[in-house]
C-alpha positions in Angstrom: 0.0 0.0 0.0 1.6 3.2 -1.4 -0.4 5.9 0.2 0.7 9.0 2.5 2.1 8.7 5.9 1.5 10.8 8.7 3.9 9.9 11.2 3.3 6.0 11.7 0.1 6.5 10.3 -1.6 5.7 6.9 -3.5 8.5 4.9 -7.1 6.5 3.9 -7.8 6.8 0.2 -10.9 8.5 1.8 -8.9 11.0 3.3 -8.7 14.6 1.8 -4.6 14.7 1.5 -4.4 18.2 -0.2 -5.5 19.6 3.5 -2.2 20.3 5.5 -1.8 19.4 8.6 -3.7 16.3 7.4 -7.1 15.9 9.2 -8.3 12.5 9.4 -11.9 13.6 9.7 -11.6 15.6 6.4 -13.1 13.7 3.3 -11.7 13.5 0.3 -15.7 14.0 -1.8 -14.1 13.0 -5.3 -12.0 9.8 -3.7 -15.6 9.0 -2.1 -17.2 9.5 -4.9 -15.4 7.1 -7.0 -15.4 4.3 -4.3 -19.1 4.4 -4.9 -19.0 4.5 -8.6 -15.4 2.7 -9.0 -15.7 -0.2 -6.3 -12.6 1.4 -4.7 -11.4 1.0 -1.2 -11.4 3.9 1.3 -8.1 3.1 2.4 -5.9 1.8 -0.7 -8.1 3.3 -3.3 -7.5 0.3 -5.2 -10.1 -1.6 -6.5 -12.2 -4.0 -4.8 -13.5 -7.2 -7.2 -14.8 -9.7 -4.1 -16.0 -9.6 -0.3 -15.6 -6.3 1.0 -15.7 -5.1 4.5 -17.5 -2.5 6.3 -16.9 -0.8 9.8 -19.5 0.6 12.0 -21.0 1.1 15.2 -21.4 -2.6 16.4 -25.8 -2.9 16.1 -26.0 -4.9 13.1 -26.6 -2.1 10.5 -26.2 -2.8 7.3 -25.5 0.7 6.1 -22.2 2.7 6.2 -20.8 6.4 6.0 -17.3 5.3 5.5 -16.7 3.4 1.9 -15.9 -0.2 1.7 -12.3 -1.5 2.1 -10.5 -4.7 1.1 -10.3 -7.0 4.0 -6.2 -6.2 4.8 -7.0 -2.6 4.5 -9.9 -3.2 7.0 -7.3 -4.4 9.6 -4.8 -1.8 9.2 -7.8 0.8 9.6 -8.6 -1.0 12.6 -5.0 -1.0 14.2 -3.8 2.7 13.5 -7.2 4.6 13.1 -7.5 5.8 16.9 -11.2 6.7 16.0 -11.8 3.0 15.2 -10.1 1.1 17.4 -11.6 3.2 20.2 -8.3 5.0 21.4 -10.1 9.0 20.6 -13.4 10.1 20.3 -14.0 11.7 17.0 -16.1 14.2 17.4 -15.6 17.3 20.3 -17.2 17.4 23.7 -21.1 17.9 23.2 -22.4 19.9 25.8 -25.9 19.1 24.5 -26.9 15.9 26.2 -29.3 14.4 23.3 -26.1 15.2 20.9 -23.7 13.6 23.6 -25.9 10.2 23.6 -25.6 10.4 19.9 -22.3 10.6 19.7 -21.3 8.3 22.9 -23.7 5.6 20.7 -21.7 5.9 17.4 -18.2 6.7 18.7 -17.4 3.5 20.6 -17.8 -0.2 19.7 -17.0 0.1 16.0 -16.4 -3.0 14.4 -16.2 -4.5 11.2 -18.8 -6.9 8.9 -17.3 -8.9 5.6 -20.5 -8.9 3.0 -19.8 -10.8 -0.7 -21.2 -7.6 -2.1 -22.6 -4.0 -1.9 -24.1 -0.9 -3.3 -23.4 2.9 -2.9 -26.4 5.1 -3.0 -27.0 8.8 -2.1 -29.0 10.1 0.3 -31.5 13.6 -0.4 -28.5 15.7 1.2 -25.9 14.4 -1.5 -23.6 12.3 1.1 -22.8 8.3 0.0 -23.9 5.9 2.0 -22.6 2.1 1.6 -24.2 -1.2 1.8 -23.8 -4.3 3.0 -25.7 -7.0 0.5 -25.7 -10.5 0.8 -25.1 -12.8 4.2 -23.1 -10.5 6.3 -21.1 -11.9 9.0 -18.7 -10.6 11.3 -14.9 -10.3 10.6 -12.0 -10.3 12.5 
């Protein structure tokens, strides 16, 4: 995997790279875009011709923000992303306590799901969204 480190840290594909200092919560929109169109990984960018795996909150959804990634790419996410692998929240302190229940839901307990297959839709607000199809079972 040739893409951009930040210290001991991998730039996702997802990532927008042309911000400096990188910020991992800054999407790339155009990257995105062509994981949904492309069947590209998030993280590699390369592209993705078999089971794929999601992460996500652990509550069996079968909807993601984040695009799809090849199964390796899915573990390195998992090991350096400090977001994932619940080392850092992602989002700031809320002080607003239906927001902070939100955000205490969906920034802990991600894990990931391996699905044969998936489709990238968009919602009315133009954001992607990725989906699980097919038997979708967990993945270590």
């Amino acid at each position: 995997m040739a893409r951009p480190l930040v210290g001991r840290l991998t730039v996702p594909y997802m990532v927008d790279e042309r911000v400096q200092p990188i910020d991992f919560k800054i999407v790339h929109a155009g990257h995105v875009r062509k994981c949904a169109e492309q069947d590209r990984c998030g993280i590699c960018g390369k592209p993705i011709s078999d089971y794929r795996v999601f992460i996500g909150p652990n509550d069996g959804r079968r909807c993601f923000a984040d695009p799809w990634m090849h199964a390796d790419c899915a573990r390195l996410a998992m090991q350096q992303c400090p977001f994932l692998a619940d080392r850092r929240g992602w989002r700031e302190t809320e002080t607003n306590p239906t927001l902070a229940e939100f955000n205490a839901r969906y920034e802990h307990n991600m894990a990931p799901v391996l699905a044969p297959s998936g489709r990238a839709h968009r919602d009315q607000f133009g954001h992607w969204h990725f989906e699980a199809l097919g038997e979708v079972r967990s993945f270590a």
